[in-house]
C-alpha positions in Angstrom: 62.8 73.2 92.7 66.0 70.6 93.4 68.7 72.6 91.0 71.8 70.0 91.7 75.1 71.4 91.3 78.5 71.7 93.1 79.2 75.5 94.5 82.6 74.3 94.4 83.8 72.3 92.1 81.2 73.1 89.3 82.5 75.1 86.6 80.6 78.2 85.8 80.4 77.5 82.0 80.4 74.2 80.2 82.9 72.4 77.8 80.1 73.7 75.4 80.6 77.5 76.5 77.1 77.5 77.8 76.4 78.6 81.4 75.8 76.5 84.2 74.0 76.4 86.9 76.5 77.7 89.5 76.3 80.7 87.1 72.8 81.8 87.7 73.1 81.2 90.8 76.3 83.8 91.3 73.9 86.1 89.2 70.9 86.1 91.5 73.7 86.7 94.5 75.2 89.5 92.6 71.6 91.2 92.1 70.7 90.4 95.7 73.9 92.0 97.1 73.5 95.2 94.9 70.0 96.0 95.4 70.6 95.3 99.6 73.3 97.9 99.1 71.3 100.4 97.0 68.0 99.8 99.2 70.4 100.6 102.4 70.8 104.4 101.1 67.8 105.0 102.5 68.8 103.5 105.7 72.1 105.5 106.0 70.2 108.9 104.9 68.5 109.3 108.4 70.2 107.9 111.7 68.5 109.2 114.9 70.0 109.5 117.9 70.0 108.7 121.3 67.5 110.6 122.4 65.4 110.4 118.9 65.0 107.5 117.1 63.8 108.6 113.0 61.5 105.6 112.0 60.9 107.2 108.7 63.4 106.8 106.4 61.6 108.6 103.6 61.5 111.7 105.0 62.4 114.5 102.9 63.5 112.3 100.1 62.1 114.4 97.6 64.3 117.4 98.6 67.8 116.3 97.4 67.0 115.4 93.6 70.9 114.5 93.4 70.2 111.1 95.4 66.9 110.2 93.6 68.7 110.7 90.3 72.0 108.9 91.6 69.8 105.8 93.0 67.6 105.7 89.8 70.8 105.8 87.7 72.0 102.8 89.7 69.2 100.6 89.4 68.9 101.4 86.0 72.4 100.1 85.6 72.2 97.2 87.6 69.2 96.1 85.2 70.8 96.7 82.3 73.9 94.7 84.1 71.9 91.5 84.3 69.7 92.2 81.9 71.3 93.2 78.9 73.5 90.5 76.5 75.9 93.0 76.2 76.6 94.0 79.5 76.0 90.7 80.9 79.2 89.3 78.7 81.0 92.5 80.2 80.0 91.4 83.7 79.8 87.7 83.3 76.1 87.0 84.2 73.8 85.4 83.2 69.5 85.9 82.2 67.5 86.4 85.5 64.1 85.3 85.3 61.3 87.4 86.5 60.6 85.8 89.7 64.4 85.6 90.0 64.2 89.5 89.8 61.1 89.9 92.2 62.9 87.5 95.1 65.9 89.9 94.7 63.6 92.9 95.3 61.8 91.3 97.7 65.4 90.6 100.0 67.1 94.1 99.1 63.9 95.6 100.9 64.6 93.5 103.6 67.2 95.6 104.5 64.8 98.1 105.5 63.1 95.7 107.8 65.8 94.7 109.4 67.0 98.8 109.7 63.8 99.3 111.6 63.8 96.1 113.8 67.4 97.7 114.8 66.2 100.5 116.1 64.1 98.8 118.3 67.5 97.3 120.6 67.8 99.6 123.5 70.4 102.1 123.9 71.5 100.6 127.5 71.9 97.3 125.9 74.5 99.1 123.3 76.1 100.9 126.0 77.4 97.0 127.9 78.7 95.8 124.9 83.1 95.9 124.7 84.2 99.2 123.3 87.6 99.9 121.8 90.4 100.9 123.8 90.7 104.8 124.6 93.0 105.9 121.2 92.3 103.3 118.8 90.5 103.4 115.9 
């Protein structure tokens, strides 16, 4: 589908008030972007190390209730962010459609693929790139 528009010079509302293109568009990059971020908890929650790399990222999810009720509660919100004519006013966004909200699923999970395909780089090939100076931070 050939959706013409300007990323730059396109207004995000028309002279009638109603939204454009470039508006929908900034919407499905908002969703995108939050739901990469709230799919990469899991990937933060269990690093390995050196000598152990944790390919399961699931593992012992269950046991802290306080992040499965934080990342529910933020999904939930996001939804209603994008979803909701209310809150979409608040945020300025716009409707998603459902395939709109499936490809956004679809590329947060992503994250998790590429989290995985990361741990698959060697240690030794970590170890030759440029650190920072002794002191700095």
């Amino acid at each position: 589908m050939n959706i013409p528009y300007n990323l730059i010079t396109d207004e995000k509302r028309d002279l009638e008030g109603d939204t454009t293109n470039k508006m929908i568009h900034y919407t499905f990059m908002f969703q995108t972007f939050c739901l990469m971020n709230m799919f990469n908890l899991f990937n933060s929650r269990v690093l390995g190390s050196k000598t152990s790399k944790q390919w399961n990222i699931f593992t012992k999810v269950c046991d802290n209730w306080w992040f499965l009720i934080i990342f529910f509660a933020e999904l939930n919100a996001q939804y209603a962010i994008v979803s909701y004519g209310a809150t979409r006013t608040i945020f300025g966004c716009e409707t998603m459609t459902l395939h709109m909200h499936i490809v956004s699923t679809c590329l947060g999970f992503g994250t998790m693929i590429v989290s995985a395909l990361a741990k698959l780089i060697p240690y030794s090939f970590c170890e030759k790139l440029p650190g920072l100076p002794e002191g700095n931070v």
